[in-house]
C-alpha positions in Angstrom: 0.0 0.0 0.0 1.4 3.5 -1.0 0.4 6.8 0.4 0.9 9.8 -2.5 0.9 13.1 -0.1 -0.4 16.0 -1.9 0.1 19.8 -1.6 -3.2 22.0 -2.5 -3.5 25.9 -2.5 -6.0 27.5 -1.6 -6.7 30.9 -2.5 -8.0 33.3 0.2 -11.3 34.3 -0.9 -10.0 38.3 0.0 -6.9 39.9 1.4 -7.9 42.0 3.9 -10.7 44.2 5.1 -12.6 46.2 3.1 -11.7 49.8 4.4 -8.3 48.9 4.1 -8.9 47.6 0.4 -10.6 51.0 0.1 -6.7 52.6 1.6 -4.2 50.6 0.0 -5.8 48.0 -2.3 -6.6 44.8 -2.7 -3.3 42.9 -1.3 -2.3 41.4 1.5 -1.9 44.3 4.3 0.6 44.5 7.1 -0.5 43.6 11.0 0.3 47.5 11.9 -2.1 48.3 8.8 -4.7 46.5 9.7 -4.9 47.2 13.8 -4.5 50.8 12.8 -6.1 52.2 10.0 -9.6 53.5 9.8 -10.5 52.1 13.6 -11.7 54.7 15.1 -15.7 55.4 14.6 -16.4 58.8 13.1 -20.3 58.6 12.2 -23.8 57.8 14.0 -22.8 59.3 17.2 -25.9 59.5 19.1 -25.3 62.4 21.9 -22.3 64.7 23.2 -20.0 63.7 25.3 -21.7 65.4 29.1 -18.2 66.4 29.6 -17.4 68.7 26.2 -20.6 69.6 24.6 -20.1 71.5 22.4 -17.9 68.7 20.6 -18.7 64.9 19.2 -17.0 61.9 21.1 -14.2 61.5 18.8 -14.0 65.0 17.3 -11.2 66.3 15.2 -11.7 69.9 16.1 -10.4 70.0 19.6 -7.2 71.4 18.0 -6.5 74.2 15.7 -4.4 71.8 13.3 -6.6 70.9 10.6 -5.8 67.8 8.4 -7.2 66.6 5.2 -6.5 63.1 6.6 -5.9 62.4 9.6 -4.2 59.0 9.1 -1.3 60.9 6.6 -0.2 60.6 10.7 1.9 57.4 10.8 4.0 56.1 13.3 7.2 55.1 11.5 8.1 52.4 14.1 4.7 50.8 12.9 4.1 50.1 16.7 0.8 48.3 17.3 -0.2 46.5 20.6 1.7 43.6 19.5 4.8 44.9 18.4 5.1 47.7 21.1 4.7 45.3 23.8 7.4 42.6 22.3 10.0 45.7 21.9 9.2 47.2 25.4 10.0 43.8 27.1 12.9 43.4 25.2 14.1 46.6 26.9 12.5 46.3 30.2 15.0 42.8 30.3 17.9 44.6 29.6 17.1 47.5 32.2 16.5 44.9 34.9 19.4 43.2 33.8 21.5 46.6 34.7 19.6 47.0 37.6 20.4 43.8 39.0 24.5 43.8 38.2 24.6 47.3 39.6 22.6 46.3 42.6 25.0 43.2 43.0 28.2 44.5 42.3 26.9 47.0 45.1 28.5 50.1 42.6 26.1 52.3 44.8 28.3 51.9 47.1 31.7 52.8 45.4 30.2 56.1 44.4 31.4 59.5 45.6 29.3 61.7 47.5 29.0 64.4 45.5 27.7 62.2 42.5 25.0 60.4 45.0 24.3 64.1 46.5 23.8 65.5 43.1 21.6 62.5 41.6 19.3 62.7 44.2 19.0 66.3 44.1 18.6 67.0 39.9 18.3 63.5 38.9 15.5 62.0 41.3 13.0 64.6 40.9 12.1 63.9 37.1 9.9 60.8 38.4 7.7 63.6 39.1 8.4 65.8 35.1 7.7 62.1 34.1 4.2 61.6 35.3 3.4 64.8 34.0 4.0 63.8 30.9 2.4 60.7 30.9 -0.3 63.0 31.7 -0.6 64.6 29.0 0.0 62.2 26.3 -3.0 60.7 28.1 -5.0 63.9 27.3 -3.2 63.8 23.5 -4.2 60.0 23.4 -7.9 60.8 24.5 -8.8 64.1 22.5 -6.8 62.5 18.7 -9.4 59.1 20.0 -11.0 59.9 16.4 -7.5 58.8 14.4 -5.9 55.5 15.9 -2.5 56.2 13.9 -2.4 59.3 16.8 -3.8 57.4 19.8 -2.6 54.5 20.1 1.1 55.4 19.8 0.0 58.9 22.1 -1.2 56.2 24.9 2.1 53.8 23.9 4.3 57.3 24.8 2.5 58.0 27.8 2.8 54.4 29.3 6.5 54.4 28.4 6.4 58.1 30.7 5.0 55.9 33.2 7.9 53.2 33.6 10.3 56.1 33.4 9.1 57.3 36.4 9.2 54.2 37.9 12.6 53.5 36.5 14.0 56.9 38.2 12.3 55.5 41.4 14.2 52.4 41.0 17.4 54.4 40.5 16.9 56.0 44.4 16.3 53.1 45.7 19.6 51.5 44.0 21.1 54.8 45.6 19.7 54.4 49.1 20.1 51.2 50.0 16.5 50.2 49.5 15.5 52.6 52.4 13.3 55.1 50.0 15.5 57.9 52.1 16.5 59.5 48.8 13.2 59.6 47.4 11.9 61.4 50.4 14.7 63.9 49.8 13.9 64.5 46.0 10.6 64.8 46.8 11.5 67.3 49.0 13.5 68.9 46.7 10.7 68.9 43.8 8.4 70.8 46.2 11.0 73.7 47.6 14.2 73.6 46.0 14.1 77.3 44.1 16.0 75.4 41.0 13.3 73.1 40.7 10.1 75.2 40.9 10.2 76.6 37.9 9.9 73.2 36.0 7.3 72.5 38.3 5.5 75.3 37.1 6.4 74.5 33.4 4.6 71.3 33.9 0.9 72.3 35.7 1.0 74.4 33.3 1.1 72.1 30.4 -2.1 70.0 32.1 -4.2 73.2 31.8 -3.6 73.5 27.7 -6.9 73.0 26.1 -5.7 72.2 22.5 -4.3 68.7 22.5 -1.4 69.3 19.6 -0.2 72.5 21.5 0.3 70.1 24.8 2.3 67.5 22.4 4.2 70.4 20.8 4.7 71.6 24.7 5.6 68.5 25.9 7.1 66.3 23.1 8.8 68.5 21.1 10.2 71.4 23.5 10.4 70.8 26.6 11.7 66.8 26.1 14.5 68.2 23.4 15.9 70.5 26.3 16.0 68.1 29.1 17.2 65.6 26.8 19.8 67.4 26.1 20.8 68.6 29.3 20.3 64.9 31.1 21.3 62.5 28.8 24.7 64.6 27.0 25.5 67.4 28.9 24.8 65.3 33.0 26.6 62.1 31.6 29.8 63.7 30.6 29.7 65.3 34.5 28.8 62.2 35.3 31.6 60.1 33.9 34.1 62.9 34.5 32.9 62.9 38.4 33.1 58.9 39.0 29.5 58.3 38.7 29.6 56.2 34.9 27.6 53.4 36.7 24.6 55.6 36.9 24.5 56.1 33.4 24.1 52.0 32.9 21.0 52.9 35.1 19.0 55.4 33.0 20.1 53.4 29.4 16.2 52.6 29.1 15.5 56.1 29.3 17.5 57.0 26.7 17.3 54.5 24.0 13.0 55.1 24.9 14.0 59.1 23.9 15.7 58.7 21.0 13.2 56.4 19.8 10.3 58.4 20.7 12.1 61.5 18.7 11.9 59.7 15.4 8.0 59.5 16.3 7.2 63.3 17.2 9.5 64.5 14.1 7.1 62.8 12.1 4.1 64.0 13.5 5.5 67.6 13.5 6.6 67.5 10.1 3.3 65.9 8.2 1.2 68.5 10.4 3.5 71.6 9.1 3.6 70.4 5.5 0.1 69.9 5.1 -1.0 73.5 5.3 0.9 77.3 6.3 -1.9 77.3 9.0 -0.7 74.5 10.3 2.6 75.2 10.3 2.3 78.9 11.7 0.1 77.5 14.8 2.8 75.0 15.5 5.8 77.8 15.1 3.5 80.0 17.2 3.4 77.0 20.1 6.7 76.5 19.8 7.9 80.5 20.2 5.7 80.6 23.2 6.5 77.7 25.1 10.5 78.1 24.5 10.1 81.3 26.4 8.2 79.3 29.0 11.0 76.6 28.7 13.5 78.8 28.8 12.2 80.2 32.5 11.5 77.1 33.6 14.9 75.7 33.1 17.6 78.1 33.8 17.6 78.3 37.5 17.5 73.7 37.3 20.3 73.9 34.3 22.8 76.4 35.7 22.8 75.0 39.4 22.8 71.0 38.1 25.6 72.0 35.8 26.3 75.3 34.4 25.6 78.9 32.7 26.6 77.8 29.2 24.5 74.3 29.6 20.7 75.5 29.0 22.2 77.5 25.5 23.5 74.3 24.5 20.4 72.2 25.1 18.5 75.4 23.0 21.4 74.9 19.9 20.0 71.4 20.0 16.7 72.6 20.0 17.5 74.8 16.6 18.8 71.7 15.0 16.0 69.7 15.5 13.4 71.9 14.6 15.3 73.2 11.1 15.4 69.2 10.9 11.6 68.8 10.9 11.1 71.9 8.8 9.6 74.3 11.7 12.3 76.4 12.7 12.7 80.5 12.7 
């Protein structure tokens, strides 16, 4: 008796949905296409939201930016559920990883005082700048609800805020022993230390902005580029020139999360400004008026963390991204 094994293909009967037929044709379409594209309901809403209104539940004119399509937003790491979570373990298992070799080598403990002093004093208190921000890519997640290429990765960005908060709670910890004595003390310092209060004006301030791209542009674009700049160059070379390399090893989630999360906001920046001189004047407008606000916000924090010359630098890096993306004076 013989057995003859056959092979038979069977032709789908269609590739992919319909609305996405309708996008990009009839072919097979990519996961990120599919969970993103044309999700969000924009008809046959039966009453106004009791909180807004004067506006439909997912309503594209809570901003000023105006947009033939909303979905020419696209988020060029094509992050969907899926793929963000998979990538955002990946990194999670290498921060733990540093985490647990500092923790074990006890490095904390080899540190000099000046760099533990100094970490707990301008480094600590961003858990709090963090959970602002998470905040309000929250509010950008919740008000762009009517385009899912905007609010999913919006809500994606403001979880990641989230964990770096928690990861800057981890590093006190790592500092202290375990005690939570240093977070007590940055705490402390968020709430009365004259070079912190003007961030912490910078950031209630940002939760009262009514137009959801103006708290992105705010928050995403100016105020992140700055401290960026200031935390992750200009605090790292004190860092390594003071003894205190082993912290960076601490905050390498942070960073690879921000220069991932830049390639994101660019893009977002730069299809809103090309689609229309309104947009782009609103977002230059936005981005004049919040540098002055920056720029108040973070002098007094840059020049006692490091020095007079370091918030100019952090603003030449500003310049440089923004004539990147097209938007600059």
């Amino acid at each position: 008796m013989s057995i003859e094994i056959k092979t038979a293909k069977i032709e789908p009967i269609r590739n992919t949905y319909a609305h996405i037929v309708r996008r990009f044709g009839d072919k097979p379409a990519s996961r990120y296409q599919e969970a993103t594209y044309d999700v969000a309901a924009n008809t046959n809403f039966h009453y106004k939201p009791l909180w807004d209104q004067e506006h439909d539940l997912n309503d594209p004119s809570r901003t000023a930016i105006a947009m033939e399509d909303w979905y020419a937003f696209k988020d060029p790491r094509q992050f969907y559920y899926g793929t963000y979570v998979q990538n955002r373990a990946s990194m999670q298992e290498k921060a733990e990883g540093n985490f647990s070799f500092f923790e074990k080598r006890r490095l904390g403990d080899a540190l000099p005082d000046v760099v533990r002093d100094r970490c707990i004093t301008f480094m600590l208190p961003l858990r709090h700048v963090e959970q602002a921000a998470n905040l309000n890519n929250m509010y950008c997640s919740s008000n762009a609800n009517f385009c899912t290429a905007l609010s999913q990765a919006a809500i994606f960005e403001g979880m990641d805020r989230l964990g770096t908060a928690q990861y800057y709670s981890r590093v006190g910890l790592a500092l202290d022993g375990n005690t939570g004595s240093s977070l007590i003390a940055a705490k402390e310092d968020w709430m009365n230390n004259p070079a912190w209060q003007g961030v912490r004006a910078y950031c209630e301030k940002t939760l009262t902005v009514k137009d959801w791209f103006e708290t992105f542009i705010a928050q995403n674009l100016v105020f992140d580029t700055l401290a960026n700049d200031l935390y992750f160059r200009q605090f790292d070379a004190w860092l390594t020139e003071n003894g205190g390399q082993d912290i960076v090893m601490l905050t390498d989630f942070m960073q690879v999360r921000a220069t991932e999360t830049q390639r994101w906001a660019d893009s977002i920046i730069k299809t809103a400004a090309k689609e229309s001189e309104a947009n782009a004047d609103h977002i230059r407008s936005w981005i004049s008026s919040w540098r002055i606000h920056a720029q108040a916000a973070l002098e007094p924090l840059a020049t006692a963390m490091l020095s007079e010359t370091a918030l100019p630098e952090a603003f030449a890096a500003l310049e440089k991204r923004l004539t990147k993306i097209g938007v600059g004076e």
